[in-house]
TIMI-2910 file (N, C-alpha, C, CB; in pm, 1 decimal, decimal comma, always signed):
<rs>
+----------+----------+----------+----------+----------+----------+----------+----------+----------+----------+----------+----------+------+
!      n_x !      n_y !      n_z !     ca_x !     ca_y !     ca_z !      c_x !      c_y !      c_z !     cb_x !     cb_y !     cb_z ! resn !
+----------+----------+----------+----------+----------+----------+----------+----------+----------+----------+----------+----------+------+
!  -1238,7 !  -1039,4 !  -1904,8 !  -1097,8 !  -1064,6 !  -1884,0 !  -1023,6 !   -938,3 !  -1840,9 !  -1036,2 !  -1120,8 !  -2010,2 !  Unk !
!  -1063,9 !   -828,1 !  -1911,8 !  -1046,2 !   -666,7 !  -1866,4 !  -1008,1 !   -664,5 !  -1736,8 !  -1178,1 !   -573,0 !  -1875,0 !  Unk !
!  -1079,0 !   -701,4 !  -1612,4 !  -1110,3 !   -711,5 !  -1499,7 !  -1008,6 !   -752,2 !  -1414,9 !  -1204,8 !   -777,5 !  -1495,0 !  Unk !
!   -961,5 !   -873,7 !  -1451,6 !   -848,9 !   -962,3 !  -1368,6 !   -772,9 !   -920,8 !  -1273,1 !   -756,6 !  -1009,2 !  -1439,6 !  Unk !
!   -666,8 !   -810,1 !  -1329,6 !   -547,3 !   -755,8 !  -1278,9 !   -646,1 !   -631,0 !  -1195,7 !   -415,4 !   -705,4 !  -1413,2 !  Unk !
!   -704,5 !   -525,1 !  -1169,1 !   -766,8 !   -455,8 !  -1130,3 !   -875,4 !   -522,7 !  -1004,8 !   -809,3 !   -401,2 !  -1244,2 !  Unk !
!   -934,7 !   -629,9 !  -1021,8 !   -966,7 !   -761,5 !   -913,2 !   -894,1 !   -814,5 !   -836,7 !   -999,2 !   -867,9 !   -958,4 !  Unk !
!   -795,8 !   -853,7 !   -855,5 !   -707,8 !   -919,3 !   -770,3 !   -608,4 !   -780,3 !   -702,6 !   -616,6 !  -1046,3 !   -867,7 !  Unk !
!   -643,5 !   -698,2 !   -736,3 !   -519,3 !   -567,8 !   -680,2 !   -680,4 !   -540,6 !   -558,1 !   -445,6 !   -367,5 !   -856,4 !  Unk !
!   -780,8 !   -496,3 !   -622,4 !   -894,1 !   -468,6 !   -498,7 !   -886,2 !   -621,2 !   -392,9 !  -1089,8 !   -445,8 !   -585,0 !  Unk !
!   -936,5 !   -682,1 !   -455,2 !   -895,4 !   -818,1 !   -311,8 !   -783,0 !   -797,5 !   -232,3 !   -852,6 !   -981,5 !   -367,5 !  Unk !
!   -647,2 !   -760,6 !   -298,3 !   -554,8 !   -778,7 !   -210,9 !   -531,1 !   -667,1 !    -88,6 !   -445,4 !   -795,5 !   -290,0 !  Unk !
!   -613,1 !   -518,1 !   -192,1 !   -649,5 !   -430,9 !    -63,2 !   -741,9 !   -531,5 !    +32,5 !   -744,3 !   -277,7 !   -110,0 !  Unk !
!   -834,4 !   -547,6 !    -14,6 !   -931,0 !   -583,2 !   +139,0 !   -892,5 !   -687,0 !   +233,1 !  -1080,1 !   -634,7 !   +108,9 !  Unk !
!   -779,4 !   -753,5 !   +174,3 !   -709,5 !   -838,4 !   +264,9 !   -615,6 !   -759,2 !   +334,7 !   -644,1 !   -950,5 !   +199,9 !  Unk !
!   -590,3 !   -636,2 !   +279,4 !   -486,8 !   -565,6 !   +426,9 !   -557,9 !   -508,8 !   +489,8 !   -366,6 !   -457,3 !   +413,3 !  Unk !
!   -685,5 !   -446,5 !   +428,8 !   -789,3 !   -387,2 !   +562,5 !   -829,7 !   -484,6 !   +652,1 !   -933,2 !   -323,5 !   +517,0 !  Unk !
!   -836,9 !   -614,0 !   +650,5 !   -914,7 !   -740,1 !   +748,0 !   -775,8 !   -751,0 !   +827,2 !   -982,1 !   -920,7 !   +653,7 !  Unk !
!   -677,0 !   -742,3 !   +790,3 !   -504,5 !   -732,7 !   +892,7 !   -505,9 !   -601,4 !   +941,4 !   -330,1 !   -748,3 !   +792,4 !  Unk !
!   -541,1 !   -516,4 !   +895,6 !   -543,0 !   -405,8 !   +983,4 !   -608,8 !   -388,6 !  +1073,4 !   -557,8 !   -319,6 !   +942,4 !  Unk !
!   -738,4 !   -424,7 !  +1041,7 !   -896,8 !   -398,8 !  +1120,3 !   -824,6 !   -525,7 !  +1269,6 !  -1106,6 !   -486,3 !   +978,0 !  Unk !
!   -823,5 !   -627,6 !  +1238,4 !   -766,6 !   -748,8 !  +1330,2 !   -700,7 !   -720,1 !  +1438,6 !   -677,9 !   -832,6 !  +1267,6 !  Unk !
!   -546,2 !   -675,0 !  +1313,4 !   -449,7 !   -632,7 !  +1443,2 !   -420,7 !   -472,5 !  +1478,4 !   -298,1 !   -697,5 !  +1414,8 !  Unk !
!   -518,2 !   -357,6 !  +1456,8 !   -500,2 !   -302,8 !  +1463,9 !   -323,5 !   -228,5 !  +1442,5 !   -575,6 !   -321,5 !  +1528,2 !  Unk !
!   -308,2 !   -209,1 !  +1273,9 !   -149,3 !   -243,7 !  +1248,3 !   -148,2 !    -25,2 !  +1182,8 !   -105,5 !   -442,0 !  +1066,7 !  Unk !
!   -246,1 !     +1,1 !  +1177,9 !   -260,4 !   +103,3 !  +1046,8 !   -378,2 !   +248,6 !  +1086,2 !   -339,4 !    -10,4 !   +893,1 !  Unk !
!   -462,4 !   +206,3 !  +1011,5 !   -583,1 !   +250,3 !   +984,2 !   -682,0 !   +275,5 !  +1142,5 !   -642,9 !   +134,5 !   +875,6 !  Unk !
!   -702,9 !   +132,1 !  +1209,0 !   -728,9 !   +136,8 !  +1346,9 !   -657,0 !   +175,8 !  +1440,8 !   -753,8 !    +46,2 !  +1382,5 !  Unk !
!   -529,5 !   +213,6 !  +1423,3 !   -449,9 !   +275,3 !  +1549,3 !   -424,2 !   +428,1 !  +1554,2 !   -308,2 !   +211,2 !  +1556,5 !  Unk !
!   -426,7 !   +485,1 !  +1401,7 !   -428,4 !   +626,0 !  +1404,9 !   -471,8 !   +627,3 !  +1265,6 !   -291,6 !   +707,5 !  +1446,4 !  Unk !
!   -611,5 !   +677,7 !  +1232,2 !   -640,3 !   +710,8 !  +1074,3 !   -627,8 !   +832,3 !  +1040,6 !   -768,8 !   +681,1 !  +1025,6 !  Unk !
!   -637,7 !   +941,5 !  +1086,2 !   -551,4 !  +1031,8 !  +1084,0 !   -428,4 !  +1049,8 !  +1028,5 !   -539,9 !  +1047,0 !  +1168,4 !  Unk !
!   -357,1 !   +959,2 !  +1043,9 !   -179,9 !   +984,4 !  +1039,4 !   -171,5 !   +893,7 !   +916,7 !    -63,4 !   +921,3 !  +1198,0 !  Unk !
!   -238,3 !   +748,4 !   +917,2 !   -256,7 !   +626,9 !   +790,2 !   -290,2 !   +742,1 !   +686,9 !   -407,4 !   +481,7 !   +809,9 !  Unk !
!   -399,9 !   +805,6 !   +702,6 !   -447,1 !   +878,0 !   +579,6 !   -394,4 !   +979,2 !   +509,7 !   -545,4 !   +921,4 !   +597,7 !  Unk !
!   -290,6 !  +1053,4 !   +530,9 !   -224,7 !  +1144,6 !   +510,6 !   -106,2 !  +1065,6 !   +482,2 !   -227,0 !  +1242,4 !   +607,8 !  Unk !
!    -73,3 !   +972,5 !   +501,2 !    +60,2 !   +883,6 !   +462,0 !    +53,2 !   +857,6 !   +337,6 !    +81,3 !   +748,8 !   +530,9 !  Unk !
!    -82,9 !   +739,1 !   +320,5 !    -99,3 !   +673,3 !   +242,2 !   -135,0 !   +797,6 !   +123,9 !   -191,4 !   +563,8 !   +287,1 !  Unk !
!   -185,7 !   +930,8 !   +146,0 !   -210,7 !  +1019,5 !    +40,7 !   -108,8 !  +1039,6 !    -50,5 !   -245,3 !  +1135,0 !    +85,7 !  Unk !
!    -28,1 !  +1064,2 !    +68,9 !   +169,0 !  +1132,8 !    +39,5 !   +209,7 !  +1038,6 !    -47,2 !   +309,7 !  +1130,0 !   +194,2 !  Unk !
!   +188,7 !   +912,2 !    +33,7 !   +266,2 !   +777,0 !    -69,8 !   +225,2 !   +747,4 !   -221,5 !   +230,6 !   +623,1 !     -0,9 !  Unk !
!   +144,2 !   +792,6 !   -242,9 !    +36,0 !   +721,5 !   -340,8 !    +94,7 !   +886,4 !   -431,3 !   -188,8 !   +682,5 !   -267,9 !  Unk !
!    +97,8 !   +977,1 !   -387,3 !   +121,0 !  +1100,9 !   -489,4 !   +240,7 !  +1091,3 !   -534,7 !   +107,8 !  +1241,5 !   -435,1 !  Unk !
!   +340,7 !  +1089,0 !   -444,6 !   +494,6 !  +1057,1 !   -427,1 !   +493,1 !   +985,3 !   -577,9 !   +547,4 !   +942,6 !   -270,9 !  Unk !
!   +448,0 !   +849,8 !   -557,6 !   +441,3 !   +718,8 !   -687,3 !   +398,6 !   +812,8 !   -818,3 !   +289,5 !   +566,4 !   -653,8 !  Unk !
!   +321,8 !   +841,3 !   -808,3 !   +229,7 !   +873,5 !   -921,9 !   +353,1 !   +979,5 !  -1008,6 !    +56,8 !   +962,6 !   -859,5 !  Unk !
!   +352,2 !  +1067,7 !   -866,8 !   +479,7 !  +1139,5 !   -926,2 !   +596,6 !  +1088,4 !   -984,8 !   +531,2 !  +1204,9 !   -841,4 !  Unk !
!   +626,2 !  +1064,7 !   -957,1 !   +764,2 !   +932,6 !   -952,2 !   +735,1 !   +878,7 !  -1134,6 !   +716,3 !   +741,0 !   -785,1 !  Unk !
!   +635,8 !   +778,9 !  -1101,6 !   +579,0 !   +713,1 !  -1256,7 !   +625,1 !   +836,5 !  -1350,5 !   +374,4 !   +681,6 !  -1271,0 !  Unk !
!   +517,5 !   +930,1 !  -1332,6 !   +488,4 !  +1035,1 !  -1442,5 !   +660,6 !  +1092,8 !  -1483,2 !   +366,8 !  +1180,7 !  -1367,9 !  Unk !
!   +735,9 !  +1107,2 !  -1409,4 !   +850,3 !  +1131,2 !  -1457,8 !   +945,5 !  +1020,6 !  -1531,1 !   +905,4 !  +1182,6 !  -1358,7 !  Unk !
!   +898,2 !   +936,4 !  -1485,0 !   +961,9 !   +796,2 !  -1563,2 !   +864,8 !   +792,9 !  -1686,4 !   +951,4 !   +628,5 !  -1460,4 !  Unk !
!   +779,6 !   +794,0 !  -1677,9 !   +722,3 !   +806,5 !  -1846,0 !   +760,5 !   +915,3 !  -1898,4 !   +566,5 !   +809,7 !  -1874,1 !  Unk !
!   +788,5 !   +998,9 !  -1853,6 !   +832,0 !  +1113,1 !  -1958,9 !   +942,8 !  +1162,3 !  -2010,3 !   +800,7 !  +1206,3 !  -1929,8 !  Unk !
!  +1051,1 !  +1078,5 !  -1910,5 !  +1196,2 !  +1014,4 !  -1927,0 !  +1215,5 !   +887,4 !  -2030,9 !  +1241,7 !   +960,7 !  -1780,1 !  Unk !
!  +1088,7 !   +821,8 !  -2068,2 !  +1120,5 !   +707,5 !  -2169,2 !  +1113,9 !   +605,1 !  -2080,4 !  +1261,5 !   +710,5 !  -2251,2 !  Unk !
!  +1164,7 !   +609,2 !  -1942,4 !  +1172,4 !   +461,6 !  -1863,1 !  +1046,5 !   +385,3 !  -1815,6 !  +1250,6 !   +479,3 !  -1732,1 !  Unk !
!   +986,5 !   +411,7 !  -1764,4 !   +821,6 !   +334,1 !  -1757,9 !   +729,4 !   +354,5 !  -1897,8 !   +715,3 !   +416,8 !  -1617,2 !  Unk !
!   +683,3 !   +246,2 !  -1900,3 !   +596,0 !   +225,0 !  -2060,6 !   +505,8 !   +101,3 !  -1947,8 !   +724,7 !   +138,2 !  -2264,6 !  Unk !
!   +399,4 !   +130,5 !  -2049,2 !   +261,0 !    +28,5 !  -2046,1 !   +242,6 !    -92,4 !  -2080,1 !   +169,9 !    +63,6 !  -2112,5 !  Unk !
!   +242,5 !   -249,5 !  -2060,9 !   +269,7 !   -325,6 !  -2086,6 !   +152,1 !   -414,8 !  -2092,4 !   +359,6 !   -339,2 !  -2031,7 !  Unk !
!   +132,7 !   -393,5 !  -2252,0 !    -78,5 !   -409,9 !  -2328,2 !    -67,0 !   -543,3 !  -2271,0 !   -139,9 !   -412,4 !  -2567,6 !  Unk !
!   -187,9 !   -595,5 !  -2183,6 !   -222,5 !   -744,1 !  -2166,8 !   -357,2 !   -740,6 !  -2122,3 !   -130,5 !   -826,2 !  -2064,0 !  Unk !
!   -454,6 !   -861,3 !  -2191,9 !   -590,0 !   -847,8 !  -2204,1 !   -659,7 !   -842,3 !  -1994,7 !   -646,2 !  -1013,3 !  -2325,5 !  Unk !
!   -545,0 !   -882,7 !  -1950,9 !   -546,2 !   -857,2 !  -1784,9 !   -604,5 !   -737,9 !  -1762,8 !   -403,4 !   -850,9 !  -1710,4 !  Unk !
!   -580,4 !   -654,7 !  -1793,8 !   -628,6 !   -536,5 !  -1745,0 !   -736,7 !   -436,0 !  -1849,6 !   -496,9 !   -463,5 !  -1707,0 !  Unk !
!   -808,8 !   -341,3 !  -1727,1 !   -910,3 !   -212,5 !  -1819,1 !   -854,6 !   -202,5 !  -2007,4 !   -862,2 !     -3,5 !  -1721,8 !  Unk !
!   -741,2 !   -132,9 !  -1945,0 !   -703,0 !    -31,2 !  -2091,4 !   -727,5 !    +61,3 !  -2093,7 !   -745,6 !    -44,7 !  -2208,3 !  Unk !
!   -838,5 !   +131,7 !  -1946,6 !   -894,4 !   +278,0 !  -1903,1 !   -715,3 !   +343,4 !  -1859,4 !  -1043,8 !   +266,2 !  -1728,0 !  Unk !
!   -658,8 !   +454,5 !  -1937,8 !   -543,0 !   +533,3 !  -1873,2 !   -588,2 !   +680,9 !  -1822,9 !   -420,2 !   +549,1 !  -1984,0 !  Unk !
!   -484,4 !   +682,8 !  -1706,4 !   -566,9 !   +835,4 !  -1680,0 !   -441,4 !   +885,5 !  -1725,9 !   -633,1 !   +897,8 !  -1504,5 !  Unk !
!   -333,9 !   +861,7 !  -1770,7 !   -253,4 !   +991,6 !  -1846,2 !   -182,4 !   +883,1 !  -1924,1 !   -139,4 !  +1118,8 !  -1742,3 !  Unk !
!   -128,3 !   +921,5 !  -2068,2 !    -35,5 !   +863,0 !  -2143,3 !    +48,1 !   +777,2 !  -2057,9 !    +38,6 !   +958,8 !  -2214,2 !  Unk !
!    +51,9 !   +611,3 !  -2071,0 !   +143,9 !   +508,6 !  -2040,4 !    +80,8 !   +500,6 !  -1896,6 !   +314,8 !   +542,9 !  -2058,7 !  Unk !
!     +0,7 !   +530,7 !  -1851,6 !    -48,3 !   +559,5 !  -1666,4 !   -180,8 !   +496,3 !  -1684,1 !    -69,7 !   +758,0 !  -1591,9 !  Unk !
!   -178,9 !   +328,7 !  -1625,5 !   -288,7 !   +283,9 !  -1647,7 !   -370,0 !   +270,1 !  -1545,4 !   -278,7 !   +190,0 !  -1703,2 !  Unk !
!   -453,8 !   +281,7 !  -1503,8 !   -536,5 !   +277,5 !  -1384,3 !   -562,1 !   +193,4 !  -1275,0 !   -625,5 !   +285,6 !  -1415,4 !  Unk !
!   -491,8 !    +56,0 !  -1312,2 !   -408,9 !     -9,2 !  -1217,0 !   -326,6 !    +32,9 !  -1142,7 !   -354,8 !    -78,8 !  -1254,6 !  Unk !
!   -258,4 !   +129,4 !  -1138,2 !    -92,4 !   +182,6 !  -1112,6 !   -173,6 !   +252,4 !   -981,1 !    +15,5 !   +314,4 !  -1261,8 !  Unk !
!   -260,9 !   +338,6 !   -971,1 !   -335,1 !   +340,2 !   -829,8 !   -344,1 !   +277,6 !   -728,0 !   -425,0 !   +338,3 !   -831,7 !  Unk !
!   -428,6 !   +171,7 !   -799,6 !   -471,1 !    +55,4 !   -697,1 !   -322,7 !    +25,4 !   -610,2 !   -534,5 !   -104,6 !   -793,8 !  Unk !
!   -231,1 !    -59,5 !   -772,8 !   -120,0 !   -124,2 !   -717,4 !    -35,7 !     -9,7 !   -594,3 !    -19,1 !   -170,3 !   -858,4 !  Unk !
!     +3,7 !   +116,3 !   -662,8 !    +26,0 !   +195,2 !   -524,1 !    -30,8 !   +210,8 !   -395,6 !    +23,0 !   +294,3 !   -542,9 !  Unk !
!   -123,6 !   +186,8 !   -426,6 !   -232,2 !   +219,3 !   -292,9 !   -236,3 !    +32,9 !   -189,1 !   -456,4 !   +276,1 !   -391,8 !  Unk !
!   -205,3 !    -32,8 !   -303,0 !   -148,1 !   -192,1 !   -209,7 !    -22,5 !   -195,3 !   -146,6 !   -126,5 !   -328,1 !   -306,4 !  Unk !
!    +62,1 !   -119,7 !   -243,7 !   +191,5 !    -45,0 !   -188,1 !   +210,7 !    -55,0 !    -86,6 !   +207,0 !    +73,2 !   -195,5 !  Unk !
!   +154,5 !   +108,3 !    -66,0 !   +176,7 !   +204,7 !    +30,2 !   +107,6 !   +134,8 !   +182,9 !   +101,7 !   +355,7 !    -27,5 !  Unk !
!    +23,4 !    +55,5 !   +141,2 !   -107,6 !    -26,5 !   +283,5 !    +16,6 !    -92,9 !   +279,2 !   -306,4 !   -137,0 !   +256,7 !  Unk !
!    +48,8 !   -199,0 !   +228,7 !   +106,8 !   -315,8 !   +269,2 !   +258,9 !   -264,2 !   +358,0 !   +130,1 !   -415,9 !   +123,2 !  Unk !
!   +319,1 !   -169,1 !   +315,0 !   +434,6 !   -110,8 !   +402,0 !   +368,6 !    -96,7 !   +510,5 !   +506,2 !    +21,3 !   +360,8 !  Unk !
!   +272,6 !     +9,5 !   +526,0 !   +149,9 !    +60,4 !   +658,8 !   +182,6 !    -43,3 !   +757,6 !    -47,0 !    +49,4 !   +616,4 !  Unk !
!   +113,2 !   -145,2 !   +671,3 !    +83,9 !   -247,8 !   +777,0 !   +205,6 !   -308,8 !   +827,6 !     -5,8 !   -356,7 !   +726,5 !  Unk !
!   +297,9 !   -328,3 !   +766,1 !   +453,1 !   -463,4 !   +805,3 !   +472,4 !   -351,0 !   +925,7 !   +651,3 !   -496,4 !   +645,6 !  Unk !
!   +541,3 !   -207,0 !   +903,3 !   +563,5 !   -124,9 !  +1004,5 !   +485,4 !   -110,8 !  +1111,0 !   +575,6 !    -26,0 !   +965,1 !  Unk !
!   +350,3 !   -113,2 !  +1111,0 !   +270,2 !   -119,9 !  +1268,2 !   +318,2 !   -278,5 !  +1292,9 !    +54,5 !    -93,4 !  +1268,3 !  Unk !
!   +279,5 !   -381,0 !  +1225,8 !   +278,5 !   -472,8 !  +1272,1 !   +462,8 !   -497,6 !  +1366,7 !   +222,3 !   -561,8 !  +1148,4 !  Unk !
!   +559,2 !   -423,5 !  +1344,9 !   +701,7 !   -440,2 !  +1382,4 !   +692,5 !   -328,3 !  +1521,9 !   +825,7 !   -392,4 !  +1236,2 !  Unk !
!   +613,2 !   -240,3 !  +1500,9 !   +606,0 !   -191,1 !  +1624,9 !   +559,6 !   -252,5 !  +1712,9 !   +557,4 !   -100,2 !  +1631,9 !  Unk !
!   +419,0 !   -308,4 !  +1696,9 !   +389,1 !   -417,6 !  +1793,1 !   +470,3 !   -520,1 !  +1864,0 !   +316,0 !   -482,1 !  +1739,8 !  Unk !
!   +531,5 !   -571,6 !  +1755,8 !   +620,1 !   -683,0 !  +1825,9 !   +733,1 !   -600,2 !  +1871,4 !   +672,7 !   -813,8 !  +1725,0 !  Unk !
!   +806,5 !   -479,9 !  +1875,5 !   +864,6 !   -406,9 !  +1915,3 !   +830,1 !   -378,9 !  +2026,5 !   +875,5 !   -335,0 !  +1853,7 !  Unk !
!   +704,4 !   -293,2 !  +2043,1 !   +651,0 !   -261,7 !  +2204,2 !   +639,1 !   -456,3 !  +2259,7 !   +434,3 !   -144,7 !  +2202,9 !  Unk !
!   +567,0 !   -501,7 !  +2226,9 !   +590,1 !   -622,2 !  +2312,2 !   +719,4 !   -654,1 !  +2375,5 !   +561,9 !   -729,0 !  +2240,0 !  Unk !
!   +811,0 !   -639,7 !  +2268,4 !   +933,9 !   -741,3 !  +2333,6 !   +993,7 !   -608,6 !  +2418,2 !  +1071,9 !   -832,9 !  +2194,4 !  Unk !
!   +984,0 !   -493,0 !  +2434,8 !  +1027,2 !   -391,6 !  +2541,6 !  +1003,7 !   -453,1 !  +2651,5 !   +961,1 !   -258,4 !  +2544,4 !  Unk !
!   +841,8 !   -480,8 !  +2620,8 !   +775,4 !   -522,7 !  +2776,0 !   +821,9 !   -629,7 !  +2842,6 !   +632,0 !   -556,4 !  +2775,4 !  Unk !
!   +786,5 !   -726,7 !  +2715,0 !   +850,1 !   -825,1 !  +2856,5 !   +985,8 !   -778,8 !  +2890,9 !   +870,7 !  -1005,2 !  +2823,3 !  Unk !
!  +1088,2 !   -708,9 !  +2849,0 !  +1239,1 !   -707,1 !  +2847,4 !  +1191,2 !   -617,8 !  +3027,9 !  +1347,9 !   -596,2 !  +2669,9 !  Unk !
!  +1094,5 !   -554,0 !  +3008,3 !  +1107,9 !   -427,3 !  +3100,1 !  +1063,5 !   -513,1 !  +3231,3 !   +996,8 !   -275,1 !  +3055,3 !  Unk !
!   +987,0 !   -664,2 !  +3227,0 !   +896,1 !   -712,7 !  +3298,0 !   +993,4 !   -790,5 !  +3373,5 !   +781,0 !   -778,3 !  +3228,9 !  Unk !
!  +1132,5 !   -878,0 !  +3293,1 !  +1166,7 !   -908,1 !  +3351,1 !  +1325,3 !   -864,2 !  +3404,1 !  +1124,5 !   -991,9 !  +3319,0 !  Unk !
!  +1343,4 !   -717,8 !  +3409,4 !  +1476,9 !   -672,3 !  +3499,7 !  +1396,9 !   -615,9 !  +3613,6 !  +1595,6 !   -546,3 !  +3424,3 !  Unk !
!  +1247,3 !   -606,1 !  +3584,0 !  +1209,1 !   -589,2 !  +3744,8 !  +1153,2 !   -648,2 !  +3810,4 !  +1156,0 !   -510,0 !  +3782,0 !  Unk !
!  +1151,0 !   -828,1 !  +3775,8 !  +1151,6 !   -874,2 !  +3843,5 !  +1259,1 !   -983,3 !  +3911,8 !  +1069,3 !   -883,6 !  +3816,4 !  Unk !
+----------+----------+----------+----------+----------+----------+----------+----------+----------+----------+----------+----------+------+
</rs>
């Protein structure tokens, strides 16, 4: 039962890598630039958390859903994953808006010249 919440956060990554890989939204268009984002993003959070736990405002919320493995007081090892679904899932909406962005240029551009 441990498993659940930590399972369904990995599935939901590999469902943005199969949208990425597809539409080339992320990862396939510059991994380079994805990877250093998603680093930033994911530290940013962590950072972020860790000051909210140590402010009193984020706390751990015991449910047989998850490990119970923490890598720091109130910081459960979910909080990764879930950042790291985060940070992909923004990745991806933003390539995917550029796309339809560069598209609709084009045709806009396709048809004042013709």
């Amino acid at each position: 039962m441990g498993l659940i919440y930590l399972g369904a956060l990995i599935l939901s990554l590999g469902g943005s890598v199969l949208l990425d890989w597809r539409f080339g939204l992320t990862f396939w268009r510059d991994a380079r630039k994805a990877t250093w984002t998603m680093t930033l993003g994911i530290i940013f959070f962590l950072v972020w958390d860790l000051f909210g736990i140590a402010l009193g405002i984020f706390f751990r919320g015991v449910t047989d859903l998850m490990t119970g493995v923490l890598l720091a007081p109130e910081l459960p090892l979910e909080e990764v994953f879930f950042l790291a679904l985060l940070c992909y899932t923004t990745l991806n909406v933003l390539g995917a808006v550029a796309i339809v962005d560069r598209k609709r240029d084009q045709k806009r551009d396709r048809e004042l010249t013709a």
